[in-house]
N, C-alpha and C positions, 0 to 999 in steps of 0.2 A: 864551695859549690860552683862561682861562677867562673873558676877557673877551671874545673872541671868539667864543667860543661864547653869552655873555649876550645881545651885540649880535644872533647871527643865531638866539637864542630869538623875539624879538622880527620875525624875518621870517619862520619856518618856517609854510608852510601856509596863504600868503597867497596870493590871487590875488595877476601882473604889476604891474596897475594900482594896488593898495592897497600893496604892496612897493615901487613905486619912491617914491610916498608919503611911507611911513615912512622910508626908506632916507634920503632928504632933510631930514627931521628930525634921525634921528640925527647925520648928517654937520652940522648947522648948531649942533646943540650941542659938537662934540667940538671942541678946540683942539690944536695943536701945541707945540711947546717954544717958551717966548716967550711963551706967551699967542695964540700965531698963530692965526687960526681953520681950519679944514680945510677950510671950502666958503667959496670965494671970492664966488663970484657965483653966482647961479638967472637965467635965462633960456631963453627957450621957444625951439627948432626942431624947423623939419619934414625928412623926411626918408620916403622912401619905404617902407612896410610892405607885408607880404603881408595882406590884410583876408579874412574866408568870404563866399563867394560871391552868398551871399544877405544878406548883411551888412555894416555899416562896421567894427566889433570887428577890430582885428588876432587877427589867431592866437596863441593862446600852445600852446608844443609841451610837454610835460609826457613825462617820463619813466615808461614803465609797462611792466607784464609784458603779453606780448602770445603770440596764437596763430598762428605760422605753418607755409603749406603751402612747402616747397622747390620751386622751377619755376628755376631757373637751370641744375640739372643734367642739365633733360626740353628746353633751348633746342634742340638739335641735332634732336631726335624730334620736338617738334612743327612745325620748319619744314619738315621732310622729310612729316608728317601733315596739316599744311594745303594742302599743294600739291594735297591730291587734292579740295579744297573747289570748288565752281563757285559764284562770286561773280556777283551781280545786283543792281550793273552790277559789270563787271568790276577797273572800276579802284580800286572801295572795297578789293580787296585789300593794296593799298600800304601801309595805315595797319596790318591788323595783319603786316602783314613788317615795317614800322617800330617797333612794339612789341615782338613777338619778338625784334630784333637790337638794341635799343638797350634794354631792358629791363634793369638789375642789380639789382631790388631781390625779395624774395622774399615770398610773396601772404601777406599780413596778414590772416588770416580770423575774428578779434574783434572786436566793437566794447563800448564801456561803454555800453547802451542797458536801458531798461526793458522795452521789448517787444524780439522775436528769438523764433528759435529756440535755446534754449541747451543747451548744450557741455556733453557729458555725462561730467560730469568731478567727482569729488570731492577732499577735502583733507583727510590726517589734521591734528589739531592737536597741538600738544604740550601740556607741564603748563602752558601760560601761556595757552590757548588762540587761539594764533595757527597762523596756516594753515602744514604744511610742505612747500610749493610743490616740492621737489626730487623728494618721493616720493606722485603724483598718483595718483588710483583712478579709473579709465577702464572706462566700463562696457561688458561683453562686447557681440560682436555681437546675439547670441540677446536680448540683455535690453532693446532699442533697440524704439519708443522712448523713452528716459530724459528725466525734469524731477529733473535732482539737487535743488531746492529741494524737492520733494514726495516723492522714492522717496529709501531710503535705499541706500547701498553696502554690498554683501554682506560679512555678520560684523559689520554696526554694526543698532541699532534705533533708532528717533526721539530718545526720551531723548538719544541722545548728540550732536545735532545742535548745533551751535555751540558746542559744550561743551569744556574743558581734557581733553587725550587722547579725543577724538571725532573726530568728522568738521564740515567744512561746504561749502555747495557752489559752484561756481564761479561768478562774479560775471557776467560776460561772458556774452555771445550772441554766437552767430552775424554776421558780417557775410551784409549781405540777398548779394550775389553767391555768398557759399557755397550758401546755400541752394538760391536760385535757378536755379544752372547745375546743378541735379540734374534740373530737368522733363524733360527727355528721357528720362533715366531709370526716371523716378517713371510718366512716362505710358507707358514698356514693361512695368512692375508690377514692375523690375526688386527682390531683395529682399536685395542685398548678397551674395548666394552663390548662385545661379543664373543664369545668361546671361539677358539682356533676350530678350524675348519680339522674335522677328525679323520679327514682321509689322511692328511700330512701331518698331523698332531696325535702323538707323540712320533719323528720322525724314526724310521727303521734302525741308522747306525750313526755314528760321530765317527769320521777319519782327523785325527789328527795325529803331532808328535809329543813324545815322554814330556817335555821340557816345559809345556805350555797345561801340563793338569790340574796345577795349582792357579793357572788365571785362565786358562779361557774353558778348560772341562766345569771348572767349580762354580764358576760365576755366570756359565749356561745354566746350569742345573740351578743355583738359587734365584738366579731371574725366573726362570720356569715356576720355580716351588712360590716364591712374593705373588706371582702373577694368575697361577692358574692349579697353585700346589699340586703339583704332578710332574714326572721327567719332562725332559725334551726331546728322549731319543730311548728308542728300549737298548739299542748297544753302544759300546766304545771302542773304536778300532784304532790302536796306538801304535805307532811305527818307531821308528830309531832315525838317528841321524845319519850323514854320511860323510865318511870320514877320510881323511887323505891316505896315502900308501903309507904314512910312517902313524896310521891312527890318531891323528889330529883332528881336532876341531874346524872342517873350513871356515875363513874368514879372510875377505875382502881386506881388512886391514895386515893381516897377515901374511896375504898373499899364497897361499897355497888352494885357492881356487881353482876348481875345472871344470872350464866352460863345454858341454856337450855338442856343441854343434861339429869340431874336428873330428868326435866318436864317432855321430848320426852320418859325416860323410864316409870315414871311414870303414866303417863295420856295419851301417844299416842301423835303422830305428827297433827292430827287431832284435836285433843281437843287444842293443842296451838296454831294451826292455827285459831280455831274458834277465839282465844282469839284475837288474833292478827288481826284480820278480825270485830274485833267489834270495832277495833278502828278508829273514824271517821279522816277524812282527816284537817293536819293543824292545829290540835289538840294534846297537848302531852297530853300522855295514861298510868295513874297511873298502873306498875304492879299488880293486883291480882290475885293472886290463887284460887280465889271462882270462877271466873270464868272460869277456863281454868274445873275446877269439873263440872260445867255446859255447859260445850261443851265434856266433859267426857260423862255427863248424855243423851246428844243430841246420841252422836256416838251410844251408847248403844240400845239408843229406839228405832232409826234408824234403827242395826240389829235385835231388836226382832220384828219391825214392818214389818222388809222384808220377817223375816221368816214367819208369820202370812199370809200377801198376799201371797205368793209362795203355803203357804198350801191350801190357799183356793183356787184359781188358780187351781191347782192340784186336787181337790177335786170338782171340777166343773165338769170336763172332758170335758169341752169345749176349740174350738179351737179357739184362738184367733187371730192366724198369721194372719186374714184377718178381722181385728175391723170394717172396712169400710161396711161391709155385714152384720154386726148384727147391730137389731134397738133396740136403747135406747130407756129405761124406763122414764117416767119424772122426777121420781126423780133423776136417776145417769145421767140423759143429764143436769140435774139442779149442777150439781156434777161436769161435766167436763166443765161448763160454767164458773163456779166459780174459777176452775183450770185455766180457759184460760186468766179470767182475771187477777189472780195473775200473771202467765208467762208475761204480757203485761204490769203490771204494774213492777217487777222485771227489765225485759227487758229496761223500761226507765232508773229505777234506774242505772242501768250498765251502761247505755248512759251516764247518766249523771256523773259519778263514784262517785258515794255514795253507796259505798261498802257494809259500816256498815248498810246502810237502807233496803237495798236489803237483807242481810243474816236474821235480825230483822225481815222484814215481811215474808219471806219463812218460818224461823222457828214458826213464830204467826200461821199459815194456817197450818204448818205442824200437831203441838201440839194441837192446837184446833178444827180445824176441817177433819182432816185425822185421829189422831189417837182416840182422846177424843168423835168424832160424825159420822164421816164415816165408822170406820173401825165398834163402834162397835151394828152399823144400822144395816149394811150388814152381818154380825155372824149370824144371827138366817136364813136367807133366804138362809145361803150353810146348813141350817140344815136337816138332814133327813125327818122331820116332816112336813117342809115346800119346797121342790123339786121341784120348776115349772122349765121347760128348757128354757122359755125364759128372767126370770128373773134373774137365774143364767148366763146365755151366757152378759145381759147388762152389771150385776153387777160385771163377771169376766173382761170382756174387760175392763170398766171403772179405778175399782179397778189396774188393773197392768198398763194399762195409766197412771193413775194420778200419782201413785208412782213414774214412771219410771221418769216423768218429775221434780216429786222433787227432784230425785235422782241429775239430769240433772242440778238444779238448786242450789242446795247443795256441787255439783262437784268441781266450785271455792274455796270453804272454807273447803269442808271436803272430799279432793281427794282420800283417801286410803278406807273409810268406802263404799264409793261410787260407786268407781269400782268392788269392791268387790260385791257387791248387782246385780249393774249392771251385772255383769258374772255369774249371776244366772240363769239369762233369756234371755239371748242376746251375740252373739259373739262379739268378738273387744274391744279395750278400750271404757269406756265413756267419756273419753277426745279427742277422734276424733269424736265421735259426733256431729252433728249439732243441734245449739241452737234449742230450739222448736218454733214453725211458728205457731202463731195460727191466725184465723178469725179475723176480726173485732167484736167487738160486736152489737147481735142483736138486730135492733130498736123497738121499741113499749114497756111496760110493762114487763120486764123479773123477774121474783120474785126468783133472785138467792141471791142476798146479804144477803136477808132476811130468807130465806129458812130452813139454817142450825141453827140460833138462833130460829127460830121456834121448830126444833126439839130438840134442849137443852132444851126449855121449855117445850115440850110435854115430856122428859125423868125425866125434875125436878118433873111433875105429876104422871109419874110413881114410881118411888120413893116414893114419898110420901105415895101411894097406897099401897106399899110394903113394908113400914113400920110400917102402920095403921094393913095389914091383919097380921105381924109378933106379933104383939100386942096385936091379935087376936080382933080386935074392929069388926070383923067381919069373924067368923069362915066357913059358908057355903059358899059351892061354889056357884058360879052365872051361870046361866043358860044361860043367855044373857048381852053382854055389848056392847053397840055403842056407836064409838066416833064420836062426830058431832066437826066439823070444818067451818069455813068457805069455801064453794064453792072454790073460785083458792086455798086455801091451800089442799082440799080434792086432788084433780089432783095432787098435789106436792105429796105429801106424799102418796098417793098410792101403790106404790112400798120401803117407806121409813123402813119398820119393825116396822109400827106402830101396825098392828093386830099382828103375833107373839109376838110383846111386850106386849101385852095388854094381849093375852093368857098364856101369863108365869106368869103376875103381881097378874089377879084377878083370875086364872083359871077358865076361862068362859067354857060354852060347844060352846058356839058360838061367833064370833067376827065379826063386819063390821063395816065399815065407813058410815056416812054420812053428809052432808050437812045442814046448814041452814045460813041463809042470817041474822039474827040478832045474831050472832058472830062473834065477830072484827077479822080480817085476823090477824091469827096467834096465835088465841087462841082455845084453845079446851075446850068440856065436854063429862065427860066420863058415861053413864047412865047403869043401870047395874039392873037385878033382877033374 
């Protein structure tokens, strides 16, 4: 024995790496009976280790006094308390029901760290002055909060601070999860003996990412359930990571980080919000720069399409302060129908936070039929040639409506382009705005869905019309042309710039609409001589 204890003088207190070392030393000195040597042969192999994360260093596990919270005997209560959780998206649920039931270890709330919040906890020493860990001095609630390195434990005074029959104070901090699953708490003001203040308690949602459910969703929730047994949040809103061009992990060690400030000069704090905003929930979200050009190219359209309404608007001289007194046309009431049902379908999507679905279809409706079929319907009727006042008063009010609400709708994702436009027409921020409130939709046969695909089709005919007369397949002009539709599309399109289009296309001397009942809704023929 007492050489065995000589030998392991000589390892005690080593790191791994310097211990195996020495340990190979001793062994090449020491012989057996004989003269034998003990260590045969030294030869290197590999062999698989656990390394840290951020590191090549294997791990070395070190035995130590540690703080923990029991959560093995609260498994039954917190799976029966998370059930009442509403997950977004739903299926990030799985991972923590797969932590709760497969779970045996009990929550480690120490760490040996310099900074922390530390463990307000003292240690008498005895005559040798070492710590007597069995019999710990925990400081009262009332007396919180404690830094035992700076305040002393009641019935000792500084003098006795690491002293032989004194006191000293706990070494350890906080692990950061402790700390941190108290925010909910902390922001009801709650104060360790009074109920959380219930305006902020239970809080609306949890933003966080996938990676962290298992320590900072779980260990909200079971501080919550120890404390107050009830959630801390009625939702959970989980995001994804972001991941480089070849779908990597970023990492500072790795080096495939990327810093957004070259974007933000680049392409506008808008365009990389768009980007970031099309990434769905729960989901990690490959960086690319094609897109963040494509909510470049959104911003841009955005202001030349505000400039466009604002002229035309302007160029009305109609007043619109009062939309509620001027009557719609059928086509722009079929316009703002269509608008109200986007805003209600948007509006769930929010509800529901599917972020990325809600920007996706705003921007579809924006690009297709605001600016590609709405805006440029309505051009030829603020034209000089064709001036009626009450077509222009519909078509003005509608026109700055509908924008304004997309602006409204856009505002989440693209705040800077937004406001901006916004402060065109209107005082205040559009961020204190109120969401838009529309009707219910109207019961019976409403022909809005279809409406605007109608009229792409009636412009794909004039085009074509406009090609054929550039071609000259038809040099004189037409005296007369009538477009016969079907009966309910003729009402629709009325007011749609179907005659002005029709007059610019074949330059007729005369243009009208009309009807007949053997063509299918939503098609046209155009008759001309």
């Amino acid at each position: 024995p007492d050489r065995a204890n000589e030998l392991y003088a000589q390892l005690r207190g080593k790191p791994v790496s310097i211990a195996r070392q020495t340990l190979v030393k001793l062994l090449d000195t020491m012989h057996l009976a004989g003269d034998v040597p003990v260590l045969e042969k030294v030869e290197p192999i590999e062999h698989a280790v656990k390394c840290f994360e951020r590191g090549k260093k294997p791990i070395e596990f070190l035995t130590t006094r540690q703080w923990f919270v029991k959560t093995q005997q609260h498994q039954e209560a917190m799976k029966e308390l998370c059930e009442g959780l509403d997950w977004k998206p739903p299926v990030m649920k799985r991972v923590l029901d797969a932590w709760i039931n497969g779970n045996k270890m009990e929550w480690c709330i120490s760490r040996q760290r310099f900074y922390g919040v530390p463990i307000p906890v003292w240690y008498r020493t005895n005559k040798d002055g070492n710590p007597v860990y069995d019999d710990p001095i925990i400081a009262s609630l009332d007396c919180l909060p404690v830094n035992p390195h700076i305040d002393c434990p009641p019935g000792f005074d500084p003098t006795q601070r690491d002293q032989p029959n004194g006191f000293t104070a706990e070494a350890d901090v906080f692990d950061t999860w402790f700390t941190s699953s108290m925010t909910p708490l902390v922001n009801a003001q709650w104060d360790g003996i009074q109920s959380p203040s219930l305006d902020l308690f239970p809080a609306n949602v949890r933003p966080q990412s996938h990676e962290i459910i298992r320590t900072w969703a779980f260990y909200t929730a079971l501080k919550s359930y120890l404390h107050c047994k009830q959630l801390p949040w009625e939702k959970i809103m989980i995001s994804g990571w972001v991941l480089d061009p070849q779908s990597q992990k970023m990492s500072k060690s790795v080096g495939n980080i990327i810093t957004p400030t070259p974007l933000l000069e680049k392409y506008s704090s808008d365009a990389v919000r768009y980007w970031a905003s099309s990434a769905q929930l729960g989901v990690d979200t490959r960086f690319d720069e094609g897109q963040i050009k494509v909510g470049k190219r959104l911003v841009t359209k955005l202001f030349n399409a505000g400039k466009l309404v604002r002229s035309l608007v302007k160029r009305s001289a109609v007043d619109i302060s009062s939309p509620g007194n001027i009557r719609l046309l059928p086509f722009d009431q079929c316009v703002r129908l269509e608008t109200d049902a986007l805003i209600r379908e948007v509006t769930t999507l929010h509800e529901e936070y599917a972020f990325a679905h809600a920007l996706q279809r705003t921007e579809k409706f924006f690009w297709k039929a605001f600016c590609d079929t709405y805006l440029e319907i309505l051009k030829p009727r603020f034209g000089d040639a064709f001036r009626n006042r009450d077509e222009l008063a519909s078509g003005a009010v509608v026109l700055d409506g509908v924008f304004h609400d997309l602006l409204v709708l856009f505002a989440p994702f693209t705040p800077y382009i937004a406001e901006e436009l916004h402060s065109w027409s209107r005082p205040g921020s559009i961020h204190r705005n109120s969401w838009p409130v529309v009707s219910d939709p109207l019961e019976g046969p409403v022909l809005v869905t279809d409406l605007l695909d109608h009229v792409i089709n009636f412009k794909a005919i004039m085009h074509q019309l406009d090609t054929k007369r550039k071609q000259e397949e038809f040099r004189e002009s037409l005296s007369f042309a009538q477009v016969q539709t079907h009966p309910q599309s003729e009402v629709l399109l009325q007011y749609s710039g179907v005659v002005p289009e029709v007059y610019m296309t074949t330059r007729a001397e005369n243009v009208m609409l009309s009807s007949s009942e053997d063509i299918p809704f939503g098609s046209f023929r155009i008759v001309g001589k």
